[in-house]
VODO-125763 format. One record per residue (C-alpha): residue in three letters; y, x, z negated. Coordinates in pm, 1 decimal. Example, Ala and Ser with C-alpha at 12.3 -4.5 7.8 and 13.67 -1.06 7.14 Angstrom:
REM residues 2
atom res->Ala | y->-450.0 | x->1230.0 | z->-780.0;
atom res->Ser | y->-106.0 | x->1367.0 | z->-714.0;
***
This chain:
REM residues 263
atom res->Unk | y->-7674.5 | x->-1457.5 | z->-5429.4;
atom res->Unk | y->-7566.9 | x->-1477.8 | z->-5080.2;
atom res->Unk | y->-7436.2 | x->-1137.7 | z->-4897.2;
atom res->Unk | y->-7148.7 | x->-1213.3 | z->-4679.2;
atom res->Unk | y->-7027.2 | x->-969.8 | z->-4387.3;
atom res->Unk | y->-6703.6 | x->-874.8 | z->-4318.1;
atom res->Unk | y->-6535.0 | x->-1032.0 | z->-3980.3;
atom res->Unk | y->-6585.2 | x->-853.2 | z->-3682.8;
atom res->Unk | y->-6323.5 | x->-885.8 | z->-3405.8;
atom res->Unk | y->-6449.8 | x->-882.8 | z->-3061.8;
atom res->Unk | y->-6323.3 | x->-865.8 | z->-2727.1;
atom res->Unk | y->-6138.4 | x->-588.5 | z->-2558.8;
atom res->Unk | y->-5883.6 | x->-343.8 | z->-2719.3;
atom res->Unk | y->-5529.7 | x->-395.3 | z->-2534.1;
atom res->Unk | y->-5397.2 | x->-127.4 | z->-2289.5;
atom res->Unk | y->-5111.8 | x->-95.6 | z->-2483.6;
atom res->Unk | y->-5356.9 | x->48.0 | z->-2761.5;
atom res->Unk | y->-5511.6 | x->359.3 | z->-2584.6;
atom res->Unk | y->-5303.7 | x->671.3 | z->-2580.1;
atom res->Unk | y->-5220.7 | x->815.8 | z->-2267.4;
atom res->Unk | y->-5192.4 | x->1221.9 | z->-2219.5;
atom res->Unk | y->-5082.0 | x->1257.5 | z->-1878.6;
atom res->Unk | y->-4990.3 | x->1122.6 | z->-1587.6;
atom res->Unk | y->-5036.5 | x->1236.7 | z->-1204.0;
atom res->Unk | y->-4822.3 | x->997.4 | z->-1005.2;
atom res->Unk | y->-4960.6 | x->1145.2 | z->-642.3;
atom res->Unk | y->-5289.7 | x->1365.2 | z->-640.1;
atom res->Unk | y->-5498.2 | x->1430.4 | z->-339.8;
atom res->Unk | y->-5790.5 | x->1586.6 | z->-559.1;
atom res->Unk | y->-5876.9 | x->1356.2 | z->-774.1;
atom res->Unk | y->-6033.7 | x->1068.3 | z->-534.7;
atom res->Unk | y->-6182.8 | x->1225.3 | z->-218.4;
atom res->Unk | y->-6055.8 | x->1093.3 | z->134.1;
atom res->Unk | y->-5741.6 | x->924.9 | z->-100.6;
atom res->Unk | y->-5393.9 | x->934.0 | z->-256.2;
atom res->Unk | y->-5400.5 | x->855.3 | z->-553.1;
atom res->Unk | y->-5186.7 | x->801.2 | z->-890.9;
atom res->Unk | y->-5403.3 | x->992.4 | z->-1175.4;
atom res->Unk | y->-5385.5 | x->858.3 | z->-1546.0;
atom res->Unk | y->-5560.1 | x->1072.2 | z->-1826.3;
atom res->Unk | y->-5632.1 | x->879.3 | z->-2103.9;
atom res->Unk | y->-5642.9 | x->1092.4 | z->-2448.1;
atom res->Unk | y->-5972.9 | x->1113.1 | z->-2628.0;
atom res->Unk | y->-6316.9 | x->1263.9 | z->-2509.1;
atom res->Unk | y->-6657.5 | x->1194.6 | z->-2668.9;
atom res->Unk | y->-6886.0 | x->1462.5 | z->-2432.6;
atom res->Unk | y->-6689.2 | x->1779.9 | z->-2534.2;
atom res->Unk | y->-6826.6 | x->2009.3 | z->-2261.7;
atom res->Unk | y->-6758.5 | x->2363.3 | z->-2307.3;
atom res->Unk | y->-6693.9 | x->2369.4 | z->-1951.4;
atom res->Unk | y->-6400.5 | x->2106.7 | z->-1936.8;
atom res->Unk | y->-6089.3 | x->2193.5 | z->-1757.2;
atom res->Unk | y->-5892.6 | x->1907.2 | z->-1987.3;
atom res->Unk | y->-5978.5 | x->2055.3 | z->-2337.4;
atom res->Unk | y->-5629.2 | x->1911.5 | z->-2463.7;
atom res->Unk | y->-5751.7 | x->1600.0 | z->-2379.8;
atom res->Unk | y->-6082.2 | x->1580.1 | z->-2600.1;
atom res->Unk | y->-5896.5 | x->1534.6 | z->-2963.2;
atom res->Unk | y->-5937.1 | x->1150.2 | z->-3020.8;
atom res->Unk | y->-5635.3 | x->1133.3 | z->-3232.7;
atom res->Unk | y->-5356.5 | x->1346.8 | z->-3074.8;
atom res->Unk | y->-5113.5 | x->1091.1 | z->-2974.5;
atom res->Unk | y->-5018.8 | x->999.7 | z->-2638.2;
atom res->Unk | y->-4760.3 | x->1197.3 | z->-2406.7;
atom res->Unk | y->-4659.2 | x->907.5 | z->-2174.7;
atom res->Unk | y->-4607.5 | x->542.6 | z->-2262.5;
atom res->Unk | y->-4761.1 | x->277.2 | z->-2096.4;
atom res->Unk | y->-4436.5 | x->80.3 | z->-1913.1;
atom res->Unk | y->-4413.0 | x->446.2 | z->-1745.9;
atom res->Unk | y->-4715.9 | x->347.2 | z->-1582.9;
atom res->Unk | y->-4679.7 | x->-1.1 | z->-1497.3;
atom res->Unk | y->-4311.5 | x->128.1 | z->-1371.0;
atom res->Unk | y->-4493.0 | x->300.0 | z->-1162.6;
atom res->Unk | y->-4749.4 | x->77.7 | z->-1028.7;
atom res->Unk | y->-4422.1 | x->-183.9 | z->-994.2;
atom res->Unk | y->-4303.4 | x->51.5 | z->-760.0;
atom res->Unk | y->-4564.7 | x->96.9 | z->-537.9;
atom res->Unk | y->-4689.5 | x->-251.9 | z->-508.3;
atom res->Unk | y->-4330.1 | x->-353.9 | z->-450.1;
atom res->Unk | y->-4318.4 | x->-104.3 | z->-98.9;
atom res->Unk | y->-4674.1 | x->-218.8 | z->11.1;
atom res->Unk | y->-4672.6 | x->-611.5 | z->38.0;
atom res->Unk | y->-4400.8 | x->-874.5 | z->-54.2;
atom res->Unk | y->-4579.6 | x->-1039.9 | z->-329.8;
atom res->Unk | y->-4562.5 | x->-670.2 | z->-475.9;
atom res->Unk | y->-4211.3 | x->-696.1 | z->-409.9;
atom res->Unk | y->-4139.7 | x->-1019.1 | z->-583.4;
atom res->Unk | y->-4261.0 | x->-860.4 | z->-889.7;
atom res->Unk | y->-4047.0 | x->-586.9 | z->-853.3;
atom res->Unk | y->-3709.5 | x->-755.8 | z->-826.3;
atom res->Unk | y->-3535.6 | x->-1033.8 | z->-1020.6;
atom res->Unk | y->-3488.1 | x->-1304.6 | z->-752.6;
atom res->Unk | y->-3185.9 | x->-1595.8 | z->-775.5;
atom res->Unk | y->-3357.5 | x->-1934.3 | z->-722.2;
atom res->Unk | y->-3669.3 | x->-1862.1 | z->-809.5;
atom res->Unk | y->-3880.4 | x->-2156.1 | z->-990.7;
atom res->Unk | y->-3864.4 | x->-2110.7 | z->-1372.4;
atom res->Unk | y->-4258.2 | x->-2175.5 | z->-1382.4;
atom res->Unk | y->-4318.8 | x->-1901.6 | z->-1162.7;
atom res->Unk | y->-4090.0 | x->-1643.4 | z->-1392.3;
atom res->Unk | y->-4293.0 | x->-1780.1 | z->-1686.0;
atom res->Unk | y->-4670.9 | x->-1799.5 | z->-1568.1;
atom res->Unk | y->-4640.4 | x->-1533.6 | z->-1252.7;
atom res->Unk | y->-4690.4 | x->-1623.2 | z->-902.9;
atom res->Unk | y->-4831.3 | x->-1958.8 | z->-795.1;
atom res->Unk | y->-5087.8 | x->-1987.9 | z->-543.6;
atom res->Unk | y->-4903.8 | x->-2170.7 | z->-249.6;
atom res->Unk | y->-4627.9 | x->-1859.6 | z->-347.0;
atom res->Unk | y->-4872.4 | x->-1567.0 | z->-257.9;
atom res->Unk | y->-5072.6 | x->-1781.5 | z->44.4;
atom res->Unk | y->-4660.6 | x->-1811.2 | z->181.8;
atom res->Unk | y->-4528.6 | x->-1452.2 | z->86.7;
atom res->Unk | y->-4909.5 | x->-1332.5 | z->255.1;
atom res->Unk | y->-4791.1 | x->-1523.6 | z->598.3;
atom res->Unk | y->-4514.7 | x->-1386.8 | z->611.4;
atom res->Unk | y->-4643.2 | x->-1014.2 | z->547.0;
atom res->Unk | y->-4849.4 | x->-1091.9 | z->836.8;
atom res->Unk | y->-4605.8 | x->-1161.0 | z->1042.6;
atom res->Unk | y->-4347.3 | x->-913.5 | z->971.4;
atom res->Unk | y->-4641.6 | x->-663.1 | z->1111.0;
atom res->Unk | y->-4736.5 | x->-814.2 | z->1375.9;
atom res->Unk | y->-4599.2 | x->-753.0 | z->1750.6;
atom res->Unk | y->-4368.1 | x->-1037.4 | z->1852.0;
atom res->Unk | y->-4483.0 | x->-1216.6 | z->1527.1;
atom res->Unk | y->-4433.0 | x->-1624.6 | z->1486.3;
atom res->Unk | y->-4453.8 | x->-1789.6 | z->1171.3;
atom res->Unk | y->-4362.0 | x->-2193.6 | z->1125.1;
atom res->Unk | y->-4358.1 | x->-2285.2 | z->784.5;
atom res->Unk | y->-4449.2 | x->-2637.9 | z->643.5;
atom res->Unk | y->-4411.2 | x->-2710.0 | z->273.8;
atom res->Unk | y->-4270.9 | x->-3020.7 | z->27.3;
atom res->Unk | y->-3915.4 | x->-3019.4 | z->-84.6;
atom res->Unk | y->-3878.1 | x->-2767.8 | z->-414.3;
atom res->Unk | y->-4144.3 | x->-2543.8 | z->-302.5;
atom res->Unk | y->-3944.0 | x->-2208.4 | z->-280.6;
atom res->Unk | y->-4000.6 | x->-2192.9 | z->81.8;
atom res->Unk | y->-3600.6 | x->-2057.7 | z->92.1;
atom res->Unk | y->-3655.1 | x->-1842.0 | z->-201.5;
atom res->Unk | y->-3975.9 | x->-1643.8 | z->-41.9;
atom res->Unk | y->-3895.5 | x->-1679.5 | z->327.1;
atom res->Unk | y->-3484.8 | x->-1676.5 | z->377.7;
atom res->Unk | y->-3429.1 | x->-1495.5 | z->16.5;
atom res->Unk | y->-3678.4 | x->-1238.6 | z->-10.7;
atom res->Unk | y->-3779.0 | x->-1136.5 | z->298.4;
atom res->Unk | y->-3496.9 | x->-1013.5 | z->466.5;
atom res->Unk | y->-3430.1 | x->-744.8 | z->144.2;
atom res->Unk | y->-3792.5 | x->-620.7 | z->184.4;
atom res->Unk | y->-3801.5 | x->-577.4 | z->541.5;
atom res->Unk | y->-3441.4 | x->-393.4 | z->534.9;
atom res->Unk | y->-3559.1 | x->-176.8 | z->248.3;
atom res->Unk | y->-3895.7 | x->-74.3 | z->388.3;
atom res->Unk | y->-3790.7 | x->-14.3 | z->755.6;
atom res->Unk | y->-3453.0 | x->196.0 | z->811.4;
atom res->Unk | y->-3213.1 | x->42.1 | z->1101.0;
atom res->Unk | y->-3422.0 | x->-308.8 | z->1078.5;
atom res->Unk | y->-3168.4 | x->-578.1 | z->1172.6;
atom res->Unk | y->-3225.3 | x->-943.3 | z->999.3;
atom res->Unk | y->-3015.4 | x->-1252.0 | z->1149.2;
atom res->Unk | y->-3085.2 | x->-1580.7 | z->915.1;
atom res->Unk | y->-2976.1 | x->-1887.9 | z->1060.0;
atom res->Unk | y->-2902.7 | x->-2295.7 | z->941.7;
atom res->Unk | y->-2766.1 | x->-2572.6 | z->1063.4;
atom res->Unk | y->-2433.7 | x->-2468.5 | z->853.1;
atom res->Unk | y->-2268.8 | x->-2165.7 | z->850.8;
atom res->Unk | y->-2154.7 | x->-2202.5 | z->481.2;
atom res->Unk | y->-2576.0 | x->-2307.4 | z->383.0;
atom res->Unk | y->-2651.8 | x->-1947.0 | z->583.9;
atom res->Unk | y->-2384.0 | x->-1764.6 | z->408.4;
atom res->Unk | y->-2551.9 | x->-1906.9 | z->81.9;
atom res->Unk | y->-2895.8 | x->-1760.8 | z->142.4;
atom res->Unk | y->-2705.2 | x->-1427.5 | z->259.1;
atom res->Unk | y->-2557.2 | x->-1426.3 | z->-45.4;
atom res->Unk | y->-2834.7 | x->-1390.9 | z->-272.4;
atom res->Unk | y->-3011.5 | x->-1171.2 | z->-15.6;
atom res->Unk | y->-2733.8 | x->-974.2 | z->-127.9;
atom res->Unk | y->-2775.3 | x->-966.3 | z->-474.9;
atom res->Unk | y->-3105.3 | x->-832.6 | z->-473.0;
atom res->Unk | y->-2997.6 | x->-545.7 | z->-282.8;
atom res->Unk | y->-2786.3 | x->-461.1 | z->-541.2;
atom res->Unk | y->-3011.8 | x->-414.3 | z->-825.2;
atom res->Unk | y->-3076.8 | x->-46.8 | z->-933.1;
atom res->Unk | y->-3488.7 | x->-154.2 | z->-895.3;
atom res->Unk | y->-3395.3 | x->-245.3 | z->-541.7;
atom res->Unk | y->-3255.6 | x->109.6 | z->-489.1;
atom res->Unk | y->-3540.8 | x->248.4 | z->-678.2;
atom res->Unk | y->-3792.4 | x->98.7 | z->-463.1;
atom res->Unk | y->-3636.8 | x->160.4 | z->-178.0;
atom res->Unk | y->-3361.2 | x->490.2 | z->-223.2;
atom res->Unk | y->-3123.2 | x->249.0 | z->-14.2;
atom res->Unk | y->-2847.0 | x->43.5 | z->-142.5;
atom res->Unk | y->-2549.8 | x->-199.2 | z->-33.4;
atom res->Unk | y->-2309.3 | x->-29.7 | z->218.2;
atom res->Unk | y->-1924.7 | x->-50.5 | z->73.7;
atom res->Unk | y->-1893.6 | x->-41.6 | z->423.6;
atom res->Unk | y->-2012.7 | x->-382.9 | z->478.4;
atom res->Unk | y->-2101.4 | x->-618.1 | z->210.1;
atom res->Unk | y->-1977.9 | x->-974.4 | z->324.9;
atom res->Unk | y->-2175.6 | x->-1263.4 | z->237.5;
atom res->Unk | y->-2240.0 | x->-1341.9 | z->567.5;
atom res->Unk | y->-2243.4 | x->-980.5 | z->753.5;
atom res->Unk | y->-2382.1 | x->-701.9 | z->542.6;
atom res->Unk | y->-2558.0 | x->-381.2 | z->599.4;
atom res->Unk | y->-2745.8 | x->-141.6 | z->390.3;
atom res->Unk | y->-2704.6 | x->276.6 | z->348.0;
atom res->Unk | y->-3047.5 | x->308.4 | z->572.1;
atom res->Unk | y->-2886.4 | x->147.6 | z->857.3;
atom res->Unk | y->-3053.1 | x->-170.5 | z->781.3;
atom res->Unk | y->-2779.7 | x->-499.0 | z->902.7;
atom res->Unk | y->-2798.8 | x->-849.6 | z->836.4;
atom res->Unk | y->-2591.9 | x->-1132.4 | z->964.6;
atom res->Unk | y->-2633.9 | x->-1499.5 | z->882.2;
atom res->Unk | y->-2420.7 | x->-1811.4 | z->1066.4;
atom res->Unk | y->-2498.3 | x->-2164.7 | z->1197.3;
atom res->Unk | y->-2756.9 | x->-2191.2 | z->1483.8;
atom res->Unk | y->-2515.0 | x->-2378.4 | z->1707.5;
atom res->Unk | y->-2212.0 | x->-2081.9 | z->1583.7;
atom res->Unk | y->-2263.3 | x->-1828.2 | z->1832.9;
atom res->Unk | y->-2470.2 | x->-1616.7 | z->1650.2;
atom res->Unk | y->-2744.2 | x->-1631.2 | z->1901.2;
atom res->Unk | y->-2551.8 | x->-1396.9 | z->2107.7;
atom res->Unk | y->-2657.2 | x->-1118.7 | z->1831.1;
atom res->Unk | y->-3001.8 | x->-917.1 | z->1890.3;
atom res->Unk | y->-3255.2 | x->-861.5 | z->1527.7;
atom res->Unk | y->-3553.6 | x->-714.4 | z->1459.2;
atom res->Unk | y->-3667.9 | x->-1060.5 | z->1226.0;
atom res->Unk | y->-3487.7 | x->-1403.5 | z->1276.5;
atom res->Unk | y->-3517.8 | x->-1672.2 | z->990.3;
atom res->Unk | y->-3407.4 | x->-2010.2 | z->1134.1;
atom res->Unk | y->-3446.6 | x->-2228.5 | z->775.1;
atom res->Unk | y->-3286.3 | x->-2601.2 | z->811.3;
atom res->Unk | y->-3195.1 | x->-2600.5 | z->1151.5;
atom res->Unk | y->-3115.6 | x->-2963.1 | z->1157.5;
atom res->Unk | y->-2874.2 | x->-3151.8 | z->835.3;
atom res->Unk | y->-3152.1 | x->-3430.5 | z->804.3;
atom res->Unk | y->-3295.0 | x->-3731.7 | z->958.4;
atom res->Unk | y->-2981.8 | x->-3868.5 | z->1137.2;
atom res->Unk | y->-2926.0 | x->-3558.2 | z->1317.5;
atom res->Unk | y->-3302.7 | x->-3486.3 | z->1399.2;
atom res->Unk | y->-3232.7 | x->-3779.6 | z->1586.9;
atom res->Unk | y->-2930.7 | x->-3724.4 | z->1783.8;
atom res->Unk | y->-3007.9 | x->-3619.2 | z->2151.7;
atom res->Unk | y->-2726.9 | x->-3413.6 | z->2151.7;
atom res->Unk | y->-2759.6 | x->-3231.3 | z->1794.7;
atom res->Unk | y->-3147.0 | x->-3205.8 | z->1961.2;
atom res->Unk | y->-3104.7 | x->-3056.7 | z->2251.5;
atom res->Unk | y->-2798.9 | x->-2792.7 | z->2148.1;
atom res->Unk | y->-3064.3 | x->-2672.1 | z->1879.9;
atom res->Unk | y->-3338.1 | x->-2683.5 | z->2135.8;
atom res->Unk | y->-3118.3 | x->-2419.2 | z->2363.1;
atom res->Unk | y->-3031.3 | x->-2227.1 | z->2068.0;
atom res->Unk | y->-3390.5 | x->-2208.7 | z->1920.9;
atom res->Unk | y->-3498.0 | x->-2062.8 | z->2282.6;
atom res->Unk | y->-3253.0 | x->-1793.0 | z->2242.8;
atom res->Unk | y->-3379.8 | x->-1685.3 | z->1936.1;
atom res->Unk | y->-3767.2 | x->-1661.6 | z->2027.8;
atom res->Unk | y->-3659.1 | x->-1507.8 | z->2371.5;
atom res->Unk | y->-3569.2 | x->-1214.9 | z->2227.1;
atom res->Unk | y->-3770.3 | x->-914.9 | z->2276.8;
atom res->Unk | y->-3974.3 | x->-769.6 | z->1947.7;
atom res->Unk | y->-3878.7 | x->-977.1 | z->1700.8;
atom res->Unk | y->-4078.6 | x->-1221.4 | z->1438.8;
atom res->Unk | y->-3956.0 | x->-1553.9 | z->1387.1;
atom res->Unk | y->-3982.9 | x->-1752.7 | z->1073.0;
***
């Protein structure tokens, strides 16, 4: 006669499983020298009599706070700190299906990290080299400009293309993300009534942005961040001396401007 055991599952339980009791979304006690965001989980095995947390020792009292209240939380934060944080915080137009589906690819964060870089960095210069389809508009013209008008009050964003319409485009769905509630959220800033064109909008923090053709005129505007994406139509212009040299001067009068980065 041969004893058989019963199956055994292995591996690790999922979050979603444990119960949570409480939740301490700033504490300066409970990590020396940091801020912190405190989660008690419910369920003890030590039982010391001297425990401040004896409502947390029962095993099987159920949870107080449910687990997306955490992860809202931890959206929130990561989505202030960094701009891949952000991306995960927001629902952005054009963005690749694959990346909605199987999270952030790695050219994604190594582009969204540039950028971060730059945006802190004094007088800041970023040039940005990638194959057609590789979300470089989506990350760099779409993104960006919502993040660093969200984070910094008064910050004033000027995207530019070789069309005014292609600018007003990319303003566009800047705009939209502004408008989502997790936007405000993040942020406690929304679209001004005030000012909400396409191509000229502002936010409640002070925050403007204002998007035209390089050779339009626009130069004549000062920003905190300039994004300068498709400054020529294609090969047949990239060629023309005078289509080259206009963009040249208006190029120049972009990067001469004092304190801003340039993507």
């Amino acid at each position: 006669m041969t004893a058989t055991s019963p199956a055994v599952t292995t591996g690790a339980r999922p979050a979603d499983s444990l119960q949570i009791a409480g939740l301490v979304p700033m504490s300066t006690v409970d990590w020396p020298d940091h801020l912190t965001a405190t989660v008690f989980l419910q369920g003890c095995p030590w039982n010391c009599f001297y425990c401040h947390n004896q409502a947390l020792i029962p095993a099987r009292t159920p949870g107080q706070v449910a687990w997306e209240e955490v992860r809202a939380l931890l959206r929130r934060r990561r989505g202030r700190e960094s701009l891949t944080g952000f991306s995960d915080a927001v629902a952005i137009p054009g963005r690749p299906d694959e990346a909605v589906e199987n999270g952030i690819a790695a050219h994604h964060r190594l582009l969204m990290d540039a950028i971060d870089t730059c945006l802190d960095a004094a007088n800041g210069r970023l040039m940005v080299f990638m194959p057609p389809g590789s979300a470089k508009s989506t990350y760099a013209s779409v993104l960006t400009p919502p993040f660093a008008m969200g984070r910094k009050p008064g910050f004033r964003v000027i995207g530019a293309c070789y069309a005014t319409e292609l600018a007003r485009k990319l303003g566009r769905r800047c705009r939209s993300i502004v408008r989502q509630p997790a936007f405000e959220r993040l942020f406690g800033t929304r679209l001004s009534a005030e000012s909400a064109a396409a191509d000229e909008w502002s936010l409640t923090n002070g925050s403007e942005y204002m998007a035209g053709g390089i050779l339009s005129g626009i130069t004549g505007n000062r920003a905190d961040l300039v994004l300068i994406d498709d400054p020529v139509k294609g090969r047949q212009d990239a060629g023309s001396p005078v289509i080259d040299r206009a963009s040249c001067l208006a190029g120049h009068a972009f990067y001469n401007q004092p304190n801003n980065p340039t993507v």
